[in-house]
C-alpha positions as CSV (number, residue, x, y, z in Angstrom):
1,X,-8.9,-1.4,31.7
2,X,-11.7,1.3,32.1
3,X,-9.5,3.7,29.2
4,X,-10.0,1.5,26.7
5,X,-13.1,1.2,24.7
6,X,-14.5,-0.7,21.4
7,X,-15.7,1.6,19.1
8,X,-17.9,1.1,16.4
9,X,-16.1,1.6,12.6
10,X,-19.2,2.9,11.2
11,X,-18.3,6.9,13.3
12,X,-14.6,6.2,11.3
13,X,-14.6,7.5,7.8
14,X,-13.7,4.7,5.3
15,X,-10.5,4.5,3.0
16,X,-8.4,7.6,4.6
17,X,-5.1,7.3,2.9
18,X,-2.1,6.4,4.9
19,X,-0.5,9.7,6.7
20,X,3.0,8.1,5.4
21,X,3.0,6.8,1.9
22,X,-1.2,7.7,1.4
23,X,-2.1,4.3,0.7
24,X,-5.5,4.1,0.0
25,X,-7.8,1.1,-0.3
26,X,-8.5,0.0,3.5
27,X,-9.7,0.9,6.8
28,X,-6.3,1.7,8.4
29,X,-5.2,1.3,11.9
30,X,-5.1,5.5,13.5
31,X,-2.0,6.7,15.7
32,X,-2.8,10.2,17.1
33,X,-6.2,10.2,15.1
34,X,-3.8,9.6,11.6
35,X,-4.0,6.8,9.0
36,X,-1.2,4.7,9.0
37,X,-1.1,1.5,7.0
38,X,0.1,-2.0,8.3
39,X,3.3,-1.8,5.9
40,X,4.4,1.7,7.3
41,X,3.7,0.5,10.9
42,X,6.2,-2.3,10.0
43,X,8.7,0.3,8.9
44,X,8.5,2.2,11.9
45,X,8.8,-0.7,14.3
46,X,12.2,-2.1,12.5
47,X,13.2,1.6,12.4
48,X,13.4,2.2,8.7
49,X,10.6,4.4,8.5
50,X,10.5,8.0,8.9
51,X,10.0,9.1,12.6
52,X,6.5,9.7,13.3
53,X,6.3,12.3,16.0
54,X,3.4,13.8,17.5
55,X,2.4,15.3,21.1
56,X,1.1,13.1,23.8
57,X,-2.4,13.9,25.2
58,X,-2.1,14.4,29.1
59,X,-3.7,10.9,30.3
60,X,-1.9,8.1,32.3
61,X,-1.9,4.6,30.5
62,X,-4.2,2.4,31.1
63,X,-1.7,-0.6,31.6
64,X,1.9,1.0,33.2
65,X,0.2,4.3,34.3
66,X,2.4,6.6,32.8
67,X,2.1,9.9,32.4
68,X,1.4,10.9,28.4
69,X,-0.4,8.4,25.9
70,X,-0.9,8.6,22.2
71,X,-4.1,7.6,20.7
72,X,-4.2,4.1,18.9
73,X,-7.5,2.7,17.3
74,X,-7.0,-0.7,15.8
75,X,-8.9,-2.1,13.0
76,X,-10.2,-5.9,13.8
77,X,-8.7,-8.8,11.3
78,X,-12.0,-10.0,11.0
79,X,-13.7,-6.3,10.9
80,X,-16.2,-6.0,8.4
């Protein structure tokens, strides 16, 4: 899986509020290089949340190989 990478946390800047609800408090999970906070990513995957749309950059996933990813850095549950 050469496109993905482990990145240290230290080059993210700490306690971005959440893009949705702006949360504050943690080191959230990015989509597209934006904040988004465990309880809105919840939202979004039962579908009561409000879309989140944004373009895809022009890079074939690294597991199916389709055309068109969005970014996703996760934070660690034992991250310090």
């Amino acid at each position: 899986m050469a496109g993905m990478r482990k990145i240290s946390w230290d080059a993210m800047p700490t306690h971005v509020p959440c893009t949705c609800c702006q949360a504050t408090g943690c080191q959230w999970d990015r989509v597209a290089g934006k904040a988004i906070c465990p309880d809105c990513q919840e939202e979004l995957a039962l579908g009561r949340g409000e879309p989140f749309i944004e373009r895809t950059e022009e890079h074939r996933c690294t597991i199916c190989s389709h055309l068109g990813t969005l970014r996703y850095v996760t934070v660690s549950a034992h991250a310090n």
